[in-house]
N, CA, C and O atoms as CSV, one atom per row, in Angstrom:
chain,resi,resn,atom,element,x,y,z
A,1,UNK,N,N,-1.858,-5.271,-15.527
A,1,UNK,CA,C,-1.854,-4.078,-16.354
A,1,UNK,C,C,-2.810,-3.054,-15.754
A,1,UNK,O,O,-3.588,-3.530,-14.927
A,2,UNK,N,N,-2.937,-1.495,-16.042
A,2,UNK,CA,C,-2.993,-0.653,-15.494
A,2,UNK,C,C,-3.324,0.490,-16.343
A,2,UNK,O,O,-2.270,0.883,-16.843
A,3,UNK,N,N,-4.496,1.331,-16.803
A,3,UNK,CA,C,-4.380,1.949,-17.441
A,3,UNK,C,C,-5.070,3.269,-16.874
A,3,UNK,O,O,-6.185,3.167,-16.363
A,4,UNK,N,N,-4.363,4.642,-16.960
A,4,UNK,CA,C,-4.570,5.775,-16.075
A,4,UNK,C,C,-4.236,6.745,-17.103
A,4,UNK,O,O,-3.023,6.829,-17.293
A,5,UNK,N,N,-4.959,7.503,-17.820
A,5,UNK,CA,C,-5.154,8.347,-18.818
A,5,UNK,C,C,-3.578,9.753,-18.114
A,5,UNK,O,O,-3.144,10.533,-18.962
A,6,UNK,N,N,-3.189,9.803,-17.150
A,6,UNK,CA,C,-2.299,10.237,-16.944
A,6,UNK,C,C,-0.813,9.769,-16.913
A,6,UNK,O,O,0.194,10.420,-16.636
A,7,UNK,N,N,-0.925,8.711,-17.204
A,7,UNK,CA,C,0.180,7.566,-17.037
A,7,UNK,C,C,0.565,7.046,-18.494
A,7,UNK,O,O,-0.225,6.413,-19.195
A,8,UNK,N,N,1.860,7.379,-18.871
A,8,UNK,CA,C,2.043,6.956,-20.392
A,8,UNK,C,C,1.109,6.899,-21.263
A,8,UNK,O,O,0.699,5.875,-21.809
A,9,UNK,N,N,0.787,7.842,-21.406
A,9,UNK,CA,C,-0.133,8.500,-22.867
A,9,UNK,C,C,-1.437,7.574,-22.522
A,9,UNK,O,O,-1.760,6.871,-23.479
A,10,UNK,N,N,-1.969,7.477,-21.764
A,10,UNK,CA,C,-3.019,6.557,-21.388
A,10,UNK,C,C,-3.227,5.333,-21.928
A,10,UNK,O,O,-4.318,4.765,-21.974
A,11,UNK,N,N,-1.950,4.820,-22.435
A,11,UNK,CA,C,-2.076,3.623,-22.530
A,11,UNK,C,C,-1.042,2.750,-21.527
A,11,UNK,O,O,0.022,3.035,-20.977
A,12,UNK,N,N,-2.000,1.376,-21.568
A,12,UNK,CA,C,-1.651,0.076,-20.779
A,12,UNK,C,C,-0.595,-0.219,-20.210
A,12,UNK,O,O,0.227,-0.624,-21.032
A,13,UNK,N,N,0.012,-0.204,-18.550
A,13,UNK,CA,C,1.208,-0.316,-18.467
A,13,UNK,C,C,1.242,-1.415,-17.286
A,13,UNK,O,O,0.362,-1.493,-16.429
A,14,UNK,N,N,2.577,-2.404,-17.364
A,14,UNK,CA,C,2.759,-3.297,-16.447
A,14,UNK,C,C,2.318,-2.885,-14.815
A,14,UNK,O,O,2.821,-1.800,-14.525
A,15,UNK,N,N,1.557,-3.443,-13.752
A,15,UNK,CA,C,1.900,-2.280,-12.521
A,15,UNK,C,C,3.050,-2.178,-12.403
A,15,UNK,O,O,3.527,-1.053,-12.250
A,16,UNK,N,N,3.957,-3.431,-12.437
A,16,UNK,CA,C,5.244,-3.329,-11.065
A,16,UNK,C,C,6.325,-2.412,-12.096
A,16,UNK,O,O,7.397,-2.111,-11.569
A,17,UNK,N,N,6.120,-2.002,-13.387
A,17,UNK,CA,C,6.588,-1.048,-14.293
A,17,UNK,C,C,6.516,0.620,-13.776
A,17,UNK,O,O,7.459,1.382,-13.563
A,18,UNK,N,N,5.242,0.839,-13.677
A,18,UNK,CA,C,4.657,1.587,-13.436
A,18,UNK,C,C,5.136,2.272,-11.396
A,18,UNK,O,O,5.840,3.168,-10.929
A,19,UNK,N,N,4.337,1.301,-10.893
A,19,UNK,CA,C,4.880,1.431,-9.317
A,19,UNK,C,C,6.024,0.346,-8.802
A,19,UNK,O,O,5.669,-0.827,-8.682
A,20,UNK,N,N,7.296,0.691,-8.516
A,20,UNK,CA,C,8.323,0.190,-8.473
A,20,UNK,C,C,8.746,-0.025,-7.611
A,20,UNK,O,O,9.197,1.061,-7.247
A,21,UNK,N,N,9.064,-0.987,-6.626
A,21,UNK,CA,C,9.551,-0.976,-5.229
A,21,UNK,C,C,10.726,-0.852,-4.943
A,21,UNK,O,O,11.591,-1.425,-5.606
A,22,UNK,N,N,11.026,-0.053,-3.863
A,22,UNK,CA,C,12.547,0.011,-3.778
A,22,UNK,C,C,12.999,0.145,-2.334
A,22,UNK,O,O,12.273,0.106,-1.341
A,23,UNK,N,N,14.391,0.317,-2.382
A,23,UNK,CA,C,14.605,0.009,-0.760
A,23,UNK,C,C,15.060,1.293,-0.569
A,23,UNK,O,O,15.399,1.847,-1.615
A,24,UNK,N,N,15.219,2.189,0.829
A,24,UNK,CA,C,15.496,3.256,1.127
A,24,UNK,C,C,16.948,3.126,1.782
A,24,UNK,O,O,17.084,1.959,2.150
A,25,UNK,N,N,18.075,3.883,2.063
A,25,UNK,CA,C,19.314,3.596,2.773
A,25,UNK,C,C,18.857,3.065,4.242
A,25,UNK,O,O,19.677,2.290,4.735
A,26,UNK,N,N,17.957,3.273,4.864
A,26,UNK,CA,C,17.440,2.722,6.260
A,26,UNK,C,C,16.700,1.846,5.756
A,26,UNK,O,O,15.543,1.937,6.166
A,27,UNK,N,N,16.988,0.526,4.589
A,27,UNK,CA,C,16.064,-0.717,4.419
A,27,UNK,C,C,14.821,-0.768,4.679
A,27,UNK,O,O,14.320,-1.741,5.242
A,28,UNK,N,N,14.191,0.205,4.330
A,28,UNK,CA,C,12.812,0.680,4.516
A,28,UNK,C,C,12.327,0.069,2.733
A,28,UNK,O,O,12.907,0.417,1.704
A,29,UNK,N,N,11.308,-0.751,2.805
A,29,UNK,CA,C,10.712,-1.279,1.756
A,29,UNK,C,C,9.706,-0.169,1.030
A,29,UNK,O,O,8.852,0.260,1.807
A,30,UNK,N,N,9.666,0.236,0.025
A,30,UNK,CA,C,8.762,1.419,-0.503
A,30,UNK,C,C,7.985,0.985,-1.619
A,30,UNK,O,O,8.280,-0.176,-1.903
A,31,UNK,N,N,7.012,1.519,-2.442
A,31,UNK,CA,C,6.706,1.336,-3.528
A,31,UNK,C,C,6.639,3.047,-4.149
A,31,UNK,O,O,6.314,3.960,-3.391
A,32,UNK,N,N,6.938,3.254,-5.388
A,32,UNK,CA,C,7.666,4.373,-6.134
A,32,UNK,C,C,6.306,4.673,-7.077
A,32,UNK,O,O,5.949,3.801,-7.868
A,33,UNK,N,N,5.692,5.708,-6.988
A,33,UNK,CA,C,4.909,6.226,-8.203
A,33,UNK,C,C,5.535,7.173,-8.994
A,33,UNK,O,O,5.728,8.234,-8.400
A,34,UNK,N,N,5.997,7.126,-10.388
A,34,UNK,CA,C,6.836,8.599,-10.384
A,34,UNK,C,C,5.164,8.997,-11.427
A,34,UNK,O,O,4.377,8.316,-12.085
A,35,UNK,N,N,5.316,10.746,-10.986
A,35,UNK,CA,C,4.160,11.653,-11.487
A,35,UNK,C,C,4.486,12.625,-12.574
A,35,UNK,O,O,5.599,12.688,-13.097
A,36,UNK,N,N,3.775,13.153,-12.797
A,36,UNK,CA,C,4.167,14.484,-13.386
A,36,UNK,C,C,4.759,15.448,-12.080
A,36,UNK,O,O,5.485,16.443,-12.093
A,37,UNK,N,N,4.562,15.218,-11.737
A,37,UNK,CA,C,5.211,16.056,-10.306
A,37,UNK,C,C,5.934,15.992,-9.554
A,37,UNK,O,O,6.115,16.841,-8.681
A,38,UNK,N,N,6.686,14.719,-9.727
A,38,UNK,CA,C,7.442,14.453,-9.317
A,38,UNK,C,C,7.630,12.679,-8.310
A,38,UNK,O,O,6.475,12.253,-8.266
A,39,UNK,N,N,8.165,12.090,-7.897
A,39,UNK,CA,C,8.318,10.747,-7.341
A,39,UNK,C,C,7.408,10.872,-5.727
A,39,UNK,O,O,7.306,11.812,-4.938
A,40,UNK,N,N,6.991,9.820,-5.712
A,40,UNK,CA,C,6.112,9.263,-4.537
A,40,UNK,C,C,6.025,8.359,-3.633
A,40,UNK,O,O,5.579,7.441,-4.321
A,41,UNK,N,N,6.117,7.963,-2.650
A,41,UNK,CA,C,6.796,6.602,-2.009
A,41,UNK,C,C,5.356,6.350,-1.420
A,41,UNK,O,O,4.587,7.187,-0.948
A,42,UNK,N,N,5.191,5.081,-1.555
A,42,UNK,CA,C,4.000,4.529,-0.562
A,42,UNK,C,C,4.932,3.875,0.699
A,42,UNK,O,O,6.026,3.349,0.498
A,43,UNK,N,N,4.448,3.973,1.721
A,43,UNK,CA,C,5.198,3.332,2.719
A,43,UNK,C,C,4.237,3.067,3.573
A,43,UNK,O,O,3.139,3.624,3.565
A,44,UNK,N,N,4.700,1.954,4.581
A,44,UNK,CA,C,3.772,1.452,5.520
A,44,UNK,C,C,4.446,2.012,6.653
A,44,UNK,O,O,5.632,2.210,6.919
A,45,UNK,N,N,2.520,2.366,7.708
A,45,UNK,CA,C,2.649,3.715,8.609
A,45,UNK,C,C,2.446,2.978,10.028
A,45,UNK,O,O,1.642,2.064,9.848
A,46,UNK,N,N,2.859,3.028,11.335
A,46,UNK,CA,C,2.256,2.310,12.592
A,46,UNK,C,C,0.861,3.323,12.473
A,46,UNK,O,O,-0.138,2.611,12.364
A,47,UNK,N,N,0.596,4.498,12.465
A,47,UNK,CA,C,-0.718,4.645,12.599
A,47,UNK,C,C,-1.356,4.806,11.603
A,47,UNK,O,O,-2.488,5.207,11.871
A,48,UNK,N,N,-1.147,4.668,10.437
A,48,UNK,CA,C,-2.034,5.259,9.164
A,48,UNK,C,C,-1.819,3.629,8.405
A,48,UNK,O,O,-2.780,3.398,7.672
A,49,UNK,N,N,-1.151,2.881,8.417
A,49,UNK,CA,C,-0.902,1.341,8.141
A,49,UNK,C,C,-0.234,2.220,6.672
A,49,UNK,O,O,0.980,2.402,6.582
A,50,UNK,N,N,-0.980,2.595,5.840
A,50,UNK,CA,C,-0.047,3.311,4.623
A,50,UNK,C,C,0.011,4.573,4.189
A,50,UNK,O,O,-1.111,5.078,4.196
A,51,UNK,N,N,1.038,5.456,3.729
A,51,UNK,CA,C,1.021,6.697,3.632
A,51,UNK,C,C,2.265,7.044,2.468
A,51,UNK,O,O,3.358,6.543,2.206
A,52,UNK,N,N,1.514,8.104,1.973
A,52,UNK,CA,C,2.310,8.674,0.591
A,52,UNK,C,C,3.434,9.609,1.244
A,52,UNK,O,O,3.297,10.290,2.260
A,53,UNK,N,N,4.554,9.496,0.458
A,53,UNK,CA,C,5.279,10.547,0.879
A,53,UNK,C,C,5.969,11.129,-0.541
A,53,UNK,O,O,6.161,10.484,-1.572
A,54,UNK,N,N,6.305,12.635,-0.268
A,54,UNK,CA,C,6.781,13.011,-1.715
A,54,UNK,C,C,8.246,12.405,-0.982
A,54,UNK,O,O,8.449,12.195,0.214
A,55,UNK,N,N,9.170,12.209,-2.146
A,55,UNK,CA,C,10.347,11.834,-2.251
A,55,UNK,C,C,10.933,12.595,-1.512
A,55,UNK,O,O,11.352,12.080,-0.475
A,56,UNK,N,N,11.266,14.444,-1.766
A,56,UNK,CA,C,12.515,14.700,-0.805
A,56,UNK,C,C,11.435,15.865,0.840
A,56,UNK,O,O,11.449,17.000,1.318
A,57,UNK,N,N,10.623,14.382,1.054
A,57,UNK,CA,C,9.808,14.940,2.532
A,57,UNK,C,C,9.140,13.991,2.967
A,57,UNK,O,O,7.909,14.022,2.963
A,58,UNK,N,N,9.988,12.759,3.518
A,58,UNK,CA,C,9.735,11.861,3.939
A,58,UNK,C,C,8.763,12.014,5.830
A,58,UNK,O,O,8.389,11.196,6.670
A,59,UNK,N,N,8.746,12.829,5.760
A,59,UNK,CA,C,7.671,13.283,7.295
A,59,UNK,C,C,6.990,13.362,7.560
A,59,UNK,O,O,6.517,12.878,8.589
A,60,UNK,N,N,6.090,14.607,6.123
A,60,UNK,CA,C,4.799,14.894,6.156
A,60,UNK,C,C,4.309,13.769,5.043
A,60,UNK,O,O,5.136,13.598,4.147
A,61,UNK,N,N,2.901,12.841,4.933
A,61,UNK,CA,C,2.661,12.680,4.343
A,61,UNK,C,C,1.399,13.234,3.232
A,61,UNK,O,O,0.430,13.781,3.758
A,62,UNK,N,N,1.413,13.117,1.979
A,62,UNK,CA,C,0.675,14.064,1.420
A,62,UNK,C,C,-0.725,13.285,1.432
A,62,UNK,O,O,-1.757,13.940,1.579
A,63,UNK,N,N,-0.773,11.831,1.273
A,63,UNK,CA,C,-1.935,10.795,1.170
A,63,UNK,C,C,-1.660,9.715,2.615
A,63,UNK,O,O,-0.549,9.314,2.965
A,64,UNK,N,N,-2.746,9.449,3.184
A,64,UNK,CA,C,-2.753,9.018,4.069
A,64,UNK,C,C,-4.097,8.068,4.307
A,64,UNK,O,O,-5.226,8.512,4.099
A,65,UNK,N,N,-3.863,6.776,4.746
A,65,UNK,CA,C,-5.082,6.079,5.263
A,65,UNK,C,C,-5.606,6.191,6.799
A,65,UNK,O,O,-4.953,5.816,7.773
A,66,UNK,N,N,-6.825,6.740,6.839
A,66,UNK,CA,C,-7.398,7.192,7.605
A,66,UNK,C,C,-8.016,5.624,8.520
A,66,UNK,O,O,-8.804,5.028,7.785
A,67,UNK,N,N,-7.848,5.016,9.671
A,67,UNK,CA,C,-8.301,3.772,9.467
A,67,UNK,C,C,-9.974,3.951,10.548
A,67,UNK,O,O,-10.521,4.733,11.326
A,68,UNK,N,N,-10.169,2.673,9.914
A,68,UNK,CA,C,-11.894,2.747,11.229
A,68,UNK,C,C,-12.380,2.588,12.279
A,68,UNK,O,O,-12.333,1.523,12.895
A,69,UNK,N,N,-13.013,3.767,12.723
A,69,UNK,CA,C,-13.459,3.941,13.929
A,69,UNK,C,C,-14.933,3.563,14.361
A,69,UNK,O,O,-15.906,3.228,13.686
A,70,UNK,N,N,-14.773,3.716,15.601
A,70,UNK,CA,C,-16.497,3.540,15.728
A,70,UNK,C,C,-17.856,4.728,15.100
A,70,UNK,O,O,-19.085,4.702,15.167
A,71,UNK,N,N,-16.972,5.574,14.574
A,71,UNK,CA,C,-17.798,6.599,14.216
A,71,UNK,C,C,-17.424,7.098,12.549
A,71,UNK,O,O,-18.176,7.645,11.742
A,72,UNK,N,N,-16.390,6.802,12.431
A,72,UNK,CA,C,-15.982,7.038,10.875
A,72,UNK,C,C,-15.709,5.759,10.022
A,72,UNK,O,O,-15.237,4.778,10.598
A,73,UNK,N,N,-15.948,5.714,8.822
A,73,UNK,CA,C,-15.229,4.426,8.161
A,73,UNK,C,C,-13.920,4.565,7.504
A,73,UNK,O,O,-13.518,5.643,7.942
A,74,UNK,N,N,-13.143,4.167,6.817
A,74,UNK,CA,C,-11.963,4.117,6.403
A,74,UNK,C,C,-12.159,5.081,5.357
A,74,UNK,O,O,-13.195,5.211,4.705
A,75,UNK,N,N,-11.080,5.766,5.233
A,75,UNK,CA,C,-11.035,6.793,4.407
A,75,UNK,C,C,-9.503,7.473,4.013
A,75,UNK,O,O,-8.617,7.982,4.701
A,76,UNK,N,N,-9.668,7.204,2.499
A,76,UNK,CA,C,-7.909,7.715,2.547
A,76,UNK,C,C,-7.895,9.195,2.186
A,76,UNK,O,O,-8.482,9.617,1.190
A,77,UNK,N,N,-7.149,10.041,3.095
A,77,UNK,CA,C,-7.199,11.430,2.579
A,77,UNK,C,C,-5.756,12.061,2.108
A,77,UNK,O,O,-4.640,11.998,2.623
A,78,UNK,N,N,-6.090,12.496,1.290
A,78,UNK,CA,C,-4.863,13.470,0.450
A,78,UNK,C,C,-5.315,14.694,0.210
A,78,UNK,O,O,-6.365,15.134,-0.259
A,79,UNK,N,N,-4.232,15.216,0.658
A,79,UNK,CA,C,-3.931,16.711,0.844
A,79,UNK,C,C,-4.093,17.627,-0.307
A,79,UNK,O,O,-4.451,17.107,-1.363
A,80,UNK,N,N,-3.929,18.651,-0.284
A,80,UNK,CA,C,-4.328,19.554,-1.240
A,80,UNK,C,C,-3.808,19.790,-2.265
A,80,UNK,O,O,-4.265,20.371,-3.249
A,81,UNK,N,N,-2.194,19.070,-1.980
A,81,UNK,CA,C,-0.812,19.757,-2.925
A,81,UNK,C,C,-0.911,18.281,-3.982
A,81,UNK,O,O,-0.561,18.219,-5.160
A,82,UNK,N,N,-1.419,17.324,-3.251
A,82,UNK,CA,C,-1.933,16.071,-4.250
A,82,UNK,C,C,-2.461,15.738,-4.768
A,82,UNK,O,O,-2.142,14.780,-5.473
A,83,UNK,N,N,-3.865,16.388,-4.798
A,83,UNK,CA,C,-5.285,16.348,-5.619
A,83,UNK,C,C,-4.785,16.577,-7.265
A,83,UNK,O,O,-5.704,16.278,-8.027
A,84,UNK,N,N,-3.674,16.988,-7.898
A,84,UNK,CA,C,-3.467,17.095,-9.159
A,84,UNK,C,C,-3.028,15.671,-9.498
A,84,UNK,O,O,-2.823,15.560,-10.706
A,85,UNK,N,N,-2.862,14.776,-8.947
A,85,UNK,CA,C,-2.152,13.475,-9.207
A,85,UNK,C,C,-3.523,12.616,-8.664
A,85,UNK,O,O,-3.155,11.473,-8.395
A,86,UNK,N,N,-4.790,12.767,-8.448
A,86,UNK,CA,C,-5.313,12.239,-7.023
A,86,UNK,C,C,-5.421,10.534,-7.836
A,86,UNK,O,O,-5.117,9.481,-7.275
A,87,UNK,N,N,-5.880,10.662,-9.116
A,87,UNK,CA,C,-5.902,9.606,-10.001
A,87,UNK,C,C,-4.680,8.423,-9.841
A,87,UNK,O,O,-4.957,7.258,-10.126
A,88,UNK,N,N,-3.769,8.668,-9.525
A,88,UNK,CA,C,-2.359,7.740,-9.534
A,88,UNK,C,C,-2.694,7.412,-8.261
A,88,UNK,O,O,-2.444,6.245,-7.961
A,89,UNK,N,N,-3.432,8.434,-7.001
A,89,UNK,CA,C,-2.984,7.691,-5.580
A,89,UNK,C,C,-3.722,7.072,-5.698
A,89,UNK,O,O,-3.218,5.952,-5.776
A,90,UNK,N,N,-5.235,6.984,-5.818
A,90,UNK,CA,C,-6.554,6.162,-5.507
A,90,UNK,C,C,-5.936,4.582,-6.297
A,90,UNK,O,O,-5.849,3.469,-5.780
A,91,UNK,N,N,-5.736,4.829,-7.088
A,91,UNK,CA,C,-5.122,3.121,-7.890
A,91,UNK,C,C,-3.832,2.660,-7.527
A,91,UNK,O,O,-3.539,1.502,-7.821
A,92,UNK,N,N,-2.830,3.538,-6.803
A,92,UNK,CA,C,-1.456,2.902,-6.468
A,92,UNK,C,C,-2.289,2.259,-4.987
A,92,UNK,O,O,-2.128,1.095,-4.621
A,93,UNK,N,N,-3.145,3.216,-4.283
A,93,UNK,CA,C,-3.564,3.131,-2.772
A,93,UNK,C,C,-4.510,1.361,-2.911
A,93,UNK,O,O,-4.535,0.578,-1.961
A,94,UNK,N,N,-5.105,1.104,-4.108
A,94,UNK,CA,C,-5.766,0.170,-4.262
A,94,UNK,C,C,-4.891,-0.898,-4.575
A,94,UNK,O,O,-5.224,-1.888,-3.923
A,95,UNK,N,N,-4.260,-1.035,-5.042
A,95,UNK,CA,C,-3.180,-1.889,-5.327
A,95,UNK,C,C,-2.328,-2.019,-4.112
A,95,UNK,O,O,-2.497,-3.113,-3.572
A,96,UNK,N,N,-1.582,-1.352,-3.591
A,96,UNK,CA,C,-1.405,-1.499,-2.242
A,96,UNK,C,C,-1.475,-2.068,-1.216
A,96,UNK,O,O,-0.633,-2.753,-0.636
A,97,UNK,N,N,-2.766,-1.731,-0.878
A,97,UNK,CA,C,-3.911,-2.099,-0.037
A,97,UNK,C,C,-4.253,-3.727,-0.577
A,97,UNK,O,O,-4.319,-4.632,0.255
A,98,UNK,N,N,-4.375,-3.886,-1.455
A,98,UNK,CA,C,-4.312,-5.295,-2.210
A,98,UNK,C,C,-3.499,-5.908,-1.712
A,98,UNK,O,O,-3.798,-6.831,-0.954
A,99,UNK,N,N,-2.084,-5.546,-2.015
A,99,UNK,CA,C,-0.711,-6.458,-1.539
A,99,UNK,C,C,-0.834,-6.769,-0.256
A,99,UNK,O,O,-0.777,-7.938,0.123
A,100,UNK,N,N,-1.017,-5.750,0.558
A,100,UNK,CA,C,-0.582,-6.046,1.882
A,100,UNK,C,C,-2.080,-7.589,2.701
A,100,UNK,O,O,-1.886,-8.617,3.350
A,101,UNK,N,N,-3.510,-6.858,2.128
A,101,UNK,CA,C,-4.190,-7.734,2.696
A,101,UNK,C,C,-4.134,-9.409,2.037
A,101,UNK,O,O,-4.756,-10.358,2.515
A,102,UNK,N,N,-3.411,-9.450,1.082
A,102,UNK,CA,C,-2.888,-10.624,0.487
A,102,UNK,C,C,-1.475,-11.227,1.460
A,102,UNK,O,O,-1.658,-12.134,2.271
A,103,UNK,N,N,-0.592,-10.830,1.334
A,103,UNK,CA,C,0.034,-10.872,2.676
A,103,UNK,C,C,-0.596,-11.546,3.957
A,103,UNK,O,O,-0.237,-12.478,4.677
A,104,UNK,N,N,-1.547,-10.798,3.947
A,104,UNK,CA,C,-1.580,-10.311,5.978
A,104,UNK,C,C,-2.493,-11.729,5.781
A,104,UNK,O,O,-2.311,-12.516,6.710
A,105,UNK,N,N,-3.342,-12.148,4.849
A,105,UNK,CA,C,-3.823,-13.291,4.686
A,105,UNK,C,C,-2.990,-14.950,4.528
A,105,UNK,O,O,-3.467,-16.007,4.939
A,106,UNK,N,N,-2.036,-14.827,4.025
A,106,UNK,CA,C,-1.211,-15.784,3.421
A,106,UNK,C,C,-0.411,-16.002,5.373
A,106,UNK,O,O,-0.034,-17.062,5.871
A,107,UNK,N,N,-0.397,-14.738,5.966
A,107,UNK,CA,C,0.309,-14.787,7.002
A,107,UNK,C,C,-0.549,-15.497,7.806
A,107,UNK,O,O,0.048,-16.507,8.178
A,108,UNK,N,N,-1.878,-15.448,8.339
A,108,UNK,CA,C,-2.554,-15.918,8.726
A,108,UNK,C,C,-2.753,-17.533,8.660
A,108,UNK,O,O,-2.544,-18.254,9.636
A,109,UNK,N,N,-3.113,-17.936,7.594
A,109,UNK,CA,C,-3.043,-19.031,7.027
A,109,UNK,C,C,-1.883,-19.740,7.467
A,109,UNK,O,O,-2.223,-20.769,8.051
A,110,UNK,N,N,-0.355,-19.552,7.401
A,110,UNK,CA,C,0.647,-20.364,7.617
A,110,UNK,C,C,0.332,-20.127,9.244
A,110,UNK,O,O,0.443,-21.175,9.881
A,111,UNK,N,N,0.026,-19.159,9.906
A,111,UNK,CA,C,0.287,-19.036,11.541
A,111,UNK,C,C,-1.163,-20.472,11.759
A,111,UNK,O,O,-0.968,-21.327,12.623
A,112,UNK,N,N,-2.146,-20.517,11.117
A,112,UNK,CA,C,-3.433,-21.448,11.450
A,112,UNK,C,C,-2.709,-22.702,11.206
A,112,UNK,O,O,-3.121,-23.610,11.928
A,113,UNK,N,N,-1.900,-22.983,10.531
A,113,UNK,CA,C,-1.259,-24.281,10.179
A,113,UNK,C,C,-0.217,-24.976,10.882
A,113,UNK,O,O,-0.110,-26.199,10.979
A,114,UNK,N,N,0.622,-24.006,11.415
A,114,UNK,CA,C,0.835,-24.091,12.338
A,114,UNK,C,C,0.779,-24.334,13.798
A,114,UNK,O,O,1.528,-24.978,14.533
A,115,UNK,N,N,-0.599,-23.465,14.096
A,115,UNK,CA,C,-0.955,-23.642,15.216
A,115,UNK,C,C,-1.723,-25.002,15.196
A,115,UNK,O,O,-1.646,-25.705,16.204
A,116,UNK,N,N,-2.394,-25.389,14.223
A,116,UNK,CA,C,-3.061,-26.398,14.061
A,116,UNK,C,C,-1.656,-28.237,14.246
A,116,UNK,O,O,-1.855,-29.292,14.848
A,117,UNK,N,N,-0.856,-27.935,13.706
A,117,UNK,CA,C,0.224,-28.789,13.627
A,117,UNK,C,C,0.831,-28.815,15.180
A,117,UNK,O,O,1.360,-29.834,15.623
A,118,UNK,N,N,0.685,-27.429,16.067
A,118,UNK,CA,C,1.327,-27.774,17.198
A,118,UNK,C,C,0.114,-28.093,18.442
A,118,UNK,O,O,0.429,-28.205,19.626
A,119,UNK,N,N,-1.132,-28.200,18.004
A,119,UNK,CA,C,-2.500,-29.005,18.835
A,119,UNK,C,C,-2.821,-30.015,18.320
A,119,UNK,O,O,-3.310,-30.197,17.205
A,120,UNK,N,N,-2.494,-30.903,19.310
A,120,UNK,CA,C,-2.945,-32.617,18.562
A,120,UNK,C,C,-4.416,-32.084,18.694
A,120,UNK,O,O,-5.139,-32.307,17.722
A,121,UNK,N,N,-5.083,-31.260,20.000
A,121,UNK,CA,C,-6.756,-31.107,19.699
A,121,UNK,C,C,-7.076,-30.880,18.951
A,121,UNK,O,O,-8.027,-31.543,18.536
A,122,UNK,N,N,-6.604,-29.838,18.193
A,122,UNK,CA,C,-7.071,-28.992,16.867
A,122,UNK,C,C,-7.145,-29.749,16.038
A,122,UNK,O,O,-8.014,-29.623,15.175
A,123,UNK,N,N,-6.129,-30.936,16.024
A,123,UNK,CA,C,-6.244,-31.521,14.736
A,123,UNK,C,C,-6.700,-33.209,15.068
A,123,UNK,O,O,-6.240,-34.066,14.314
A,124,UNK,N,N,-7.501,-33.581,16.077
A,124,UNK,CA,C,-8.487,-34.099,16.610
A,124,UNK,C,C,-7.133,-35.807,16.464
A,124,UNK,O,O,-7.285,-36.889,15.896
A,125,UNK,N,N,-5.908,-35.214,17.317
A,125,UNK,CA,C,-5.318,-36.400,16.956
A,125,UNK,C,C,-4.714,-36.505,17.660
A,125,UNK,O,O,-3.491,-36.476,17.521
A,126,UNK,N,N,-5.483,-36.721,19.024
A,126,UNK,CA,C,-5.077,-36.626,20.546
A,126,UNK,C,C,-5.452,-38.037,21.107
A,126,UNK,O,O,-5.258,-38.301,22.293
């Protein structure tokens, strides 16, 4: 549950209610914020790993993850035309960001088990 004083009368809403995943005609996996302003796609970026897009401008993105450098830390920035919604991105972007490093973990884990299953060393049963 999820509660965002801009989001159904500020009361309590399911996430996956709320942000909805859907598939694009190019099987592109999305997650859907709809706003007062209109619909939002989170999508995963090769250089930004995730990025907002308004619905009919899939190019530019309006929110974007900035990732870390040796001189900057991670930082998600959204644009100017988004700052009226900025509340929906920071918590869809957190949630998000959630899924995927849950994922990218679970992925890990089966690849260690694996690798561990295909080294008798590793698994000291040599």
């Amino acid at each position: 549950m999820v509660t965002i004083a801009s989001v159904n009368g500020g009361n309590s809403i399911k996430i996956n209610k709320w942000m909805k995943e859907e598939q694009l005609p190019d099987k592109t996996r999305v997650k859907v914020i709809e706003t007062a302003y209109g619909r939002y796609l989170w999508k995963l970026h090769l250089v930004h790993r995730l990025a907002l897009y308004a619905e009919g401008n899939l190019e530019t993105p309006v929110a974007y993850l900035q990732p870390v450098t040796r001189t900057s830390p991670l930082v998600l920035v959204v644009e100017s035309e988004a700052v009226a919604f900025i509340d929906q991105i920071i918590v869809s972007f957190i949630i998000r960001e959630k899924e995927l490093r849950a994922k990218e973990k679970s992925s890990a884990l089966a690849a260690g088990m694996l690798m561990a299953e295909a080294s008798p060393m590793m698994t000291g049963a040599w």
